[in-house]
N, C-alpha and C positions, 0 to 999 in steps of 0.2 A: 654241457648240452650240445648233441648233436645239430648243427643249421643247415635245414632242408633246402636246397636251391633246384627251383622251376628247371626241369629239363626238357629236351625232344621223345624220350621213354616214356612222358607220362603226357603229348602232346593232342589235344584237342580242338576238331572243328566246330564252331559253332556259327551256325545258318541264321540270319536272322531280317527279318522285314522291321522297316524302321520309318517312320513317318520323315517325308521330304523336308525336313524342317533345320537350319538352324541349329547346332548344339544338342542334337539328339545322339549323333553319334559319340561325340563327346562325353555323354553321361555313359554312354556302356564301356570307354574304353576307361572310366570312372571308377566302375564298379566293378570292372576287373582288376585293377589297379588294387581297391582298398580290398581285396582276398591274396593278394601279394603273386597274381597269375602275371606272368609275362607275353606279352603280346607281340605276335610274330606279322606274317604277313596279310594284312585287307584286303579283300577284292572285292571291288562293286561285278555282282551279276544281272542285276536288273535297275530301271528306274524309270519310270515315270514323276509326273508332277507334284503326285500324290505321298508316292512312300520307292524305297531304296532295299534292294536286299542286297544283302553281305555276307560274306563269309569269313570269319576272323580267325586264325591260327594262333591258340593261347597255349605255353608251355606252365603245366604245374608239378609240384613235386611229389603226388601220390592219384591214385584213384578218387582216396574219398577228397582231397584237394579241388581236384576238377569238376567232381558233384560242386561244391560248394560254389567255385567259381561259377557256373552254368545257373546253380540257383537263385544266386545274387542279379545276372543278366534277367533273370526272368520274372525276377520284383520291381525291374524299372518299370512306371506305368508304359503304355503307347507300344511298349517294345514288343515284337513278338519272337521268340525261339520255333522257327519253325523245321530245324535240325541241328541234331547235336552227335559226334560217332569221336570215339577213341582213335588217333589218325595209328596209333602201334597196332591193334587190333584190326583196324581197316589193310592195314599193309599185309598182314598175316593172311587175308583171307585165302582160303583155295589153296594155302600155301604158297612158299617161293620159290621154286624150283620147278622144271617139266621136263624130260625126255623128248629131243627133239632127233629126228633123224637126219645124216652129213651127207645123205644123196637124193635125188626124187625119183618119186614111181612112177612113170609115165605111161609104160608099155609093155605088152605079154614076155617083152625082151628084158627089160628091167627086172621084172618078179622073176625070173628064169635065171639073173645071175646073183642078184641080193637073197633070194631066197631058193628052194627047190626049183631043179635038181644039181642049179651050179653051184648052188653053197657045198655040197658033198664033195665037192671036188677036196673046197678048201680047207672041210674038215679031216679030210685022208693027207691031207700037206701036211698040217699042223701034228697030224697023229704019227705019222714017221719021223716028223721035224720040232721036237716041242718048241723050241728054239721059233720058228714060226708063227706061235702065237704073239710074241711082241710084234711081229710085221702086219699080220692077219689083223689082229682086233683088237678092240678095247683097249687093252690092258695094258700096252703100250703109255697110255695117257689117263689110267682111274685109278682112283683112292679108295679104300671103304674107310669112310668115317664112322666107327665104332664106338659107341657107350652102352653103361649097363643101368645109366640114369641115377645114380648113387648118390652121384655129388654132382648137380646142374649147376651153374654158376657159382652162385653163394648162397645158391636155397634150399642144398639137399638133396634128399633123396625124394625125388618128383617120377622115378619110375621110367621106364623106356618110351610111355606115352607123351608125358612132361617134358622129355628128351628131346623128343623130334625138333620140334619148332628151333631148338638149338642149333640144331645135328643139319636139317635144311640152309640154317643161316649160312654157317661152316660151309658146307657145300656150296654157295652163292661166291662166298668168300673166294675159294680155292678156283672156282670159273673168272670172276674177275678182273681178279688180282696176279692173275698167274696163267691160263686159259686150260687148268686142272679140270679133268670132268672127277668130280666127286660125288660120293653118295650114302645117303644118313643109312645105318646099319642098328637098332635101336633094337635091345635081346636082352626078351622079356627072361632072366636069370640074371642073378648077381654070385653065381658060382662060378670059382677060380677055376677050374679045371674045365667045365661047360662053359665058357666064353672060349678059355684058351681052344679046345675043341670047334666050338662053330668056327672061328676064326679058322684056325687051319683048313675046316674044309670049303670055304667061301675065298679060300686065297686065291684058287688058280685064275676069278676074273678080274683080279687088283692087279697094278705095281707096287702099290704101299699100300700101310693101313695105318690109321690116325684114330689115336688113343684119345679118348674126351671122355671126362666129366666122372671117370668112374672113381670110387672113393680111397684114399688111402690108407692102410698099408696093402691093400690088395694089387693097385696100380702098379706096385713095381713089380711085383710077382706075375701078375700076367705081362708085362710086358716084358719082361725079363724071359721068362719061358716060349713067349712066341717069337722072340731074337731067335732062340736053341734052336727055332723048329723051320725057321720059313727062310726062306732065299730072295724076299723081298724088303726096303725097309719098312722098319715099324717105328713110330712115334708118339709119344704122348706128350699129346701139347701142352698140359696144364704144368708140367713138368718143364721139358726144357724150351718148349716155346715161348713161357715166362723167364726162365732162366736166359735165352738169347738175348730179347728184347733188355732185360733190366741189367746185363752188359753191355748192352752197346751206349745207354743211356749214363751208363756208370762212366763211362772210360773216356764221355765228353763231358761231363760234370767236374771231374776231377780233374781235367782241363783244366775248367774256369776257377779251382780252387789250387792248383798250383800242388796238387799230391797224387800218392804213385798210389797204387794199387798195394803194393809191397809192404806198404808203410802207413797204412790207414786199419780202425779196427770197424767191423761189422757189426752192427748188431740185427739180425734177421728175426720179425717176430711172425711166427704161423711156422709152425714144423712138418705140415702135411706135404704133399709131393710138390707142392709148388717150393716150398720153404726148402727143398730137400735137395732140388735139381738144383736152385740157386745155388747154393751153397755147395754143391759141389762143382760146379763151372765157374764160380770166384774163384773156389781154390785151385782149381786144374790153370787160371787163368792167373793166378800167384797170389792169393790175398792170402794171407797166415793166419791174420786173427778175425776169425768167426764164432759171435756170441748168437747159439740158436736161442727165441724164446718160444716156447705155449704158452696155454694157457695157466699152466703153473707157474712159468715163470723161465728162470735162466736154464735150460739143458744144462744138467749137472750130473757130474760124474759119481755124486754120493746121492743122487735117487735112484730110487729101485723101479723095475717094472718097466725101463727104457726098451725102444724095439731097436732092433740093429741098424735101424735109419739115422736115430736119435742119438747111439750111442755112436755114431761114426764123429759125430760134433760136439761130444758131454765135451764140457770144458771143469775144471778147478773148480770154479766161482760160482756162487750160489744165491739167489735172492731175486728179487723181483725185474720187471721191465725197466721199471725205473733205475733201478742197481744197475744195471747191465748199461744202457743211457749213459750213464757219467760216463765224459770224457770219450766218447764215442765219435768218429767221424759221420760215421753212417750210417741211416733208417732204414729199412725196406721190411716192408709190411707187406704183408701176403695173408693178412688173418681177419677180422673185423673192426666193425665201424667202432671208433672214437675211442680205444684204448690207450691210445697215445693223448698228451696234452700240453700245453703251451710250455711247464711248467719244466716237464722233461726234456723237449728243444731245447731249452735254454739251460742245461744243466750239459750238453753235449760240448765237443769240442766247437775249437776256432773253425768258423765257414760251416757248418753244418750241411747233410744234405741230406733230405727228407724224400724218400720213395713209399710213399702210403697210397697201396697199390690195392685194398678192397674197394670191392663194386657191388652196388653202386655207390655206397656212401663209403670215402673212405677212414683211413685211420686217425685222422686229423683233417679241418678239413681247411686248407692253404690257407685261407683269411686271416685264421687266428695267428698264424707264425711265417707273414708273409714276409716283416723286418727281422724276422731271428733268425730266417735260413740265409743259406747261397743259392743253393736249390731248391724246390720241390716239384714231384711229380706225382701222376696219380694214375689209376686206370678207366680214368675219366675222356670221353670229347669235349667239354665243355669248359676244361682247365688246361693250361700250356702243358706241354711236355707229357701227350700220353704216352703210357706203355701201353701198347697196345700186342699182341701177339700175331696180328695181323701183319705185320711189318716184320715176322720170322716163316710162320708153317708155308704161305704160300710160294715162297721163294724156295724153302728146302726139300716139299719135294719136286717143284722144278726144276732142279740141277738134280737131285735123286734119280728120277723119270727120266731124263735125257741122255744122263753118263748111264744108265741101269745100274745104280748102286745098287748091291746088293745087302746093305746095311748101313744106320747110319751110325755117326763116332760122336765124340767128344770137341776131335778137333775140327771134326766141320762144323758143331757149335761155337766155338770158339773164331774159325773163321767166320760165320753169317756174321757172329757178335761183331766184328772188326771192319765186317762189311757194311752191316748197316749205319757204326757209329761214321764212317767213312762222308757218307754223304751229307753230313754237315761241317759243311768248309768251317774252316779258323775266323776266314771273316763275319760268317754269320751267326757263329756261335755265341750263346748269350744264357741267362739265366732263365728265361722262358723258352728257350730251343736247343735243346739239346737232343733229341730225337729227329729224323723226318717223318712228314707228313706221310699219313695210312698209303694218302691218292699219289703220293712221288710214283710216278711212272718207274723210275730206277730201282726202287726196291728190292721187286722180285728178280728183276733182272741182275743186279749186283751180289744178293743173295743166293742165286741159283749157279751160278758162276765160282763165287767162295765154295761152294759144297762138291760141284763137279772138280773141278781143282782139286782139292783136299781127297777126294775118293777116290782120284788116280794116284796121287802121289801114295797114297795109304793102301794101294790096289784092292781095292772094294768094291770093284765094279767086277759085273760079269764076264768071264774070258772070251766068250763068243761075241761079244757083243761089239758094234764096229767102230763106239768112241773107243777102247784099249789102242792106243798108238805103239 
């Protein structure tokens, strides 16, 4: 059985007037308590002699969770609810994201060189000099963050509209974390050739484009085909921005258990693109033996109807997760909640390390196999050790954008991966740290550094452009 744990995604204000008395507050933080809501921050906003209003901050683990909680608060007698709001839904509102302009309009002088008739000047530059446009505008420093709403997180196909709220987040992200101006691109067709076409013809206001959420086997094919076509990079994060992150997580884990890369066997369950990019940037990064699973089970060379992603990993062996499990160094999960169980841990090799990387709930969930591992991690904030992709995409197209990569590789993955595993010194490394923190300031910057590096040495940057030394 799955065990639901209260988080911040399912986090609730509730307003409340409370008679000045003694032990009143007490009982509601009672009866939040007995609906198993987690209760976060209090704050008195009013008081008199009389009565006290509050606003309490309860984390639960679903929608109808937090009903429950709120209705419980609203059976205590004396108590009044006199507001209650979803604080995930309240943070969405209006959206996250706004176009903000990097000069001001002051004067008939101002509109006259930001816009007609001295912008014409700079469009007749630009047009004898394309080359000009990286100096001129935008593009210099934007993403288009691209989905076809296929595959939104781990819920599907939600459509381009269900997409955005993602596709904005992402964009917040890349400002952040990295000072990327990015922007949701959300195209209402899930046709391979019509994506790969709009894309082409929306490139000239990018430097990169960032591949999200679309479903696989099509993922590789478009991204593949707009590599063929474009002079800027392209990336698809669910691919190797999971594939970076759960490197760099690997190669400090296997630290603290005293084994090589070289010498440890894989077992990766989920064969979609995330499952796919994994697995091929262990191998590029030297692992040998990689046990893919589905939902049927071992990737096996004597099943019929494999796609050329799957068959690049059939192996020999054949039979379930479990089969695959024995004797295994490594977990990494990329597929869904609770198919792994305590029982297969413990059938794995010496030190085990468990990456049960579905969101939200994932493959196992750390409690039940907290004395059976070395490791575990999750794609959780609420558990040590996220993987989080946050801690790849904003960093790589920052060094992209900067050197003008004009593509990105394998081996600048492979560098970010060594980049990020980097910032967790030997002294602080431990079974609950093996990642850095989302907020390390260094991140991006150690990551964008790795990528720029690599893309000159690999000459993959633009020849005009004035990082080529």
């Amino acid at each position: 059985m799955v065990q639901l744990t209260p988080n911040p995604s399912f986090s609730i204000v509730i307003r409340l007037k409370i008679p000045n008395r003694a032990g009143m507050l007490a009982s509601v933080t009672q009866a939040i308590a007995s609906e198993e809501g987690s209760i976060g921050n209090i704050d008195l906003l009013e008081q008199n002699r009389q009565t006290t209003v509050r606003e309490i901050i309860v984390n639960a683990y679903s929608t109808e969770h937090s009903e429950k909680i709120v209705q419980a608060v609203k059976a205590l007698p004396e108590i009044q609810v006199v507001d209650f709001y979803d604080r995930t839904f309240n943070l969405h509102h209006g959206g996250k994201i706004t176009v903000q302009g990097k000069i001001s309009l002051q004067s008939q002088a101002d509109l006259s060189m930001a816009y007609t008739p001295g912008v014409g000047r700079v469009s007749k530059a630009i047009a004898e000099d394309p080359e000009q446009i990286y100096n001129l505008t935008i593009k210099q420093n934007t993403v288009a963050i691209v989905t076809d709403g296929s595959a939104v997180l781990g819920l599907g196909n939600l459509g381009p509209g269900g997409a955005l709220p993602v596709m904005e987040g992402k964009a917040l992200l890349f400002k952040e974390f990295a000072g990327v101006d990015a922007f949701p691109i959300c195209l209402a067709t899930q046709d391979t050739d019509t994506i790969v076409e709009t894309v082409k013809n929306i490139a000239p206001v990018f430097g990169g484009v960032n591949l999200e959420d679309i479903a696989a086997p099509r993922c590789f094919e478009i991204e593949t085909k707009l590599r063929e076509i474009l002079d800027i990079p392209v990336f698809h994060d669910d691919q190797h921005g999971t594939a970076i992150v759960s490197l760099a997580a690997l190669i400090n884990a296997l630290k603290l258990v005293k084994k090589s890369l070289e010498n440890i066997r894989i077992v990766i369950n989920g064969a979609g693109a995330a499952g796919i990019a994994v697995a091929r940037l262990l191998r590029q990064a030297g692992t040998n033996k990689i046990w893919l699973c589905d939902s049927k089970g071992i990737v096996s060379k004597g099943r019929s109807g494999l796609n050329r992603e799957k068959q690049e990993f059939a192996v020999e062996s054949s039979g379930t997760l479990a089969d695959a499990l024995v004797g295994a160094d490594v977990f990494l999960g990329v597929s869904v909640p609770g198919v792994l169980t305590p029982e297969m841990v413990r059938s794995m090799a010496k030190d085990p390390i468990v990456f049960a990387m579905a969101n939200p709930i994932p493959e196992i969930q750390p409690e039940l196999v907290k004395e059976d591992v070395a490791v575990i991690a999750t794609g959780r904030s609420d558990y040590p050790n996220q993987i989080n992709n946050v801690l790849a995409f904003p960093g790589i197209f920052r060094g992209a954008l900067d050197c003008r990569a004009t593509t990105l590789t394998s081996t600048m993955y492979l560098e970010a991966a060594k980049a990020i595993a980097s910032l967790v010194e030997d002294s602080d490394l431990n079974k609950e740290h093996i990642v850095p923190s989302v907020f390390d300031k260094r991140v991006a910057t150690v990551v964008a550094s790795a990528v720029a590096n690599a893309a000159r040495q690999e000459s993959t940057i633009a020849l005009k452009h004035p990082a080529v030394k």
